[in-house]
N, C-alpha and C positions, 0 to 999 in steps of 0.2 A: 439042090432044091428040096431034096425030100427031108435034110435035115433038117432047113428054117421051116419045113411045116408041122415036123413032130416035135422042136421046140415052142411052137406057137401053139400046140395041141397041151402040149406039157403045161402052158403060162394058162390057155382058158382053162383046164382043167381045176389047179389052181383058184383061179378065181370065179368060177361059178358058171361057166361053159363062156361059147363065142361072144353070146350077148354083155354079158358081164365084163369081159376084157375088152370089149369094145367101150363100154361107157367110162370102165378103169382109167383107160390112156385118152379119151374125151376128157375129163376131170381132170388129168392132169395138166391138156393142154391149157384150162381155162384158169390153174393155177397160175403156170407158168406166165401166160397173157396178163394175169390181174396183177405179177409181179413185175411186168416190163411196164407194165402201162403206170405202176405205183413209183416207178422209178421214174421215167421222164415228167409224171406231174412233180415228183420230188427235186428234181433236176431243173426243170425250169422255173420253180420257185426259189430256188437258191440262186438261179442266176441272176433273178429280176431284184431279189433282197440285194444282190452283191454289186450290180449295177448299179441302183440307188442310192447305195449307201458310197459309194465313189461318186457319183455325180454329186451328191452334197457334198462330199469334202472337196472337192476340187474349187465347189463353189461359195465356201467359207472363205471371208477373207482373212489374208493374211498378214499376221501383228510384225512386229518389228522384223525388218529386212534384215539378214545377217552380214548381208556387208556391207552394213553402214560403217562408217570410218570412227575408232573411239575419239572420245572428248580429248580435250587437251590434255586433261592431268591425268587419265585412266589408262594411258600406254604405258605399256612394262618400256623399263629403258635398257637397253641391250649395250653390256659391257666388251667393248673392246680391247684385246689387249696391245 
């Protein structure tokens, strides 16, 4: 115990006494916060773009079926031997 309090004496000392390393590690939390919170608005704006942009494709129609059968003349003719 006596050591985490002469390390924590060594850190406000440092930074400009108790008060000062108090508002130090405050500031940081409010960093830390404004990058979690910049991440989930980031995060659920990519999902809702990625959502959208799949509901419209799903909802495009779609041009020639691929397996439709070729025309009479347009089949390769397969050599037997």
């Amino acid at each position: 115990m006596a050591w985490a309090y002469a390390e924590l004496s060594k850190e406000a000392a440092k930074r400009g006494g108790p008060v000062a390393l108090r508002y130090f590690y405050r500031s940081q939390g409010v960093i830390i916060g404004g990058v979690l919170t910049g991440g989930a608005i980031a995060g659920t704006v990519a999902h809702d773009k990625w959502s959208k942009r799949r509901a419209a494709a799903a909802a495009e129609p779609v041009g020639k079926s691929t397996k439709e059968a070729p025309a009479r003349g347009d089949a390769q003719e397969t050599r037997h031997s």
